[in-house]
N, C-alpha and C positions, 0 to 999 in steps of 0.2 A: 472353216477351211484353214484359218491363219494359226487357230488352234494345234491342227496335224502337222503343220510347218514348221513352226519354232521349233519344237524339239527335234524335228529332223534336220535343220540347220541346226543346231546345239552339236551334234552328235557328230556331226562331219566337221563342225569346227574345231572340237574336243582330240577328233582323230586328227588333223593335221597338226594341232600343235604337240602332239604324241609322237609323233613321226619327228627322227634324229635326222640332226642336220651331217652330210657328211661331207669330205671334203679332199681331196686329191693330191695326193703324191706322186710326182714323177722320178722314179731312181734306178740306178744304173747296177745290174748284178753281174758279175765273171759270167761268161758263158759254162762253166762248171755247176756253180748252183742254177743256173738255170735249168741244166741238164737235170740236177736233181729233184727240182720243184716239179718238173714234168712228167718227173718219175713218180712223187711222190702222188701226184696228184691222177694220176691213171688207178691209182690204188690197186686193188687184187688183180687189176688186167696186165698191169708189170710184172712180168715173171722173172727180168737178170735186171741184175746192178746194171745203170747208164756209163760206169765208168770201168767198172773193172770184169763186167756181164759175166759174173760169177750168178747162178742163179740163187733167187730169195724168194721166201715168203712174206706177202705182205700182209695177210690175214689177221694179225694182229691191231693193225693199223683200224683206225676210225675210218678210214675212208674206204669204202667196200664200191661204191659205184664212183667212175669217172667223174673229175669237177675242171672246169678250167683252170688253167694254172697262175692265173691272176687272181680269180677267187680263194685258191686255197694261200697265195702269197699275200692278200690281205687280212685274211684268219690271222695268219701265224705273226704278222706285224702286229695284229692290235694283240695279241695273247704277248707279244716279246713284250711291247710298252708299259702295259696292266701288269705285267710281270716287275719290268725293271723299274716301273713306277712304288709297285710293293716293296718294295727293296730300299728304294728310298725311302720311302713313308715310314719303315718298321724300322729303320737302323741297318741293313741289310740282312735281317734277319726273313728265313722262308718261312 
C-alpha cells in the first residue's frame, strides 16, 4: 500500500510547487477606460463604440465570447509589463 502512495503524494507535491504564485494589484482607472475595458471585454456582443456609439466590429478581436472585465484587465497588464519589460531588456528594441 505505501508503495501506491508515494508517488501519489510525489505527484501532487510536484503540481503545487508548479502552480505560480500570484499576487494583487489594486488601481484606480478614469472612468473612460473603464468604459472601454468593458466594451472590450463583452467581445462580439458589443456592437457601438461605449464613447462615441458609432457602430463596430469586433470580430477581429481575440475575444469572441464574454470574460469579466477584471480578467481581460489583468491579461493586458501582464502582456503591458512582459512587453515594457522586453523593451528594457533588448535596449528598447521590439
Amino acid at each position: 500500500m505505501d508503495d501506491l502512495l508515494f508517488p501519489i503524494l510525489m505527484i501532487k507535491k510536484m503540481i503545487k510547487k508548479r502552480k505560480e504564485q500570484m499576487f494583487q494589484l489594486n488601481t484606480k482607472i478614469p472612468e473612460a477606460q473603464l468604459i472601454q475595458l468593458q466594451a472590450l471585454s463583452k467581445g462580439e456582443a458589443c456592437q457601438s463604440c461605449p464613447t462615441c456609439g458609432t457602430r463596430w466590429d469586433l470580430s477581429n478581436q481575440v475575444l469572441t465570447e464574454p470574460i469579466p472585465p477584471t480578467t481581460l484587465a489583468s491579461k493586458l497588464l501582464k502582456e503591458a509589463i512582459q512587453n515594457a519589460f522586453d523593451k528594457a531588456q533588448f535596449g528598447g528594441k521590439d
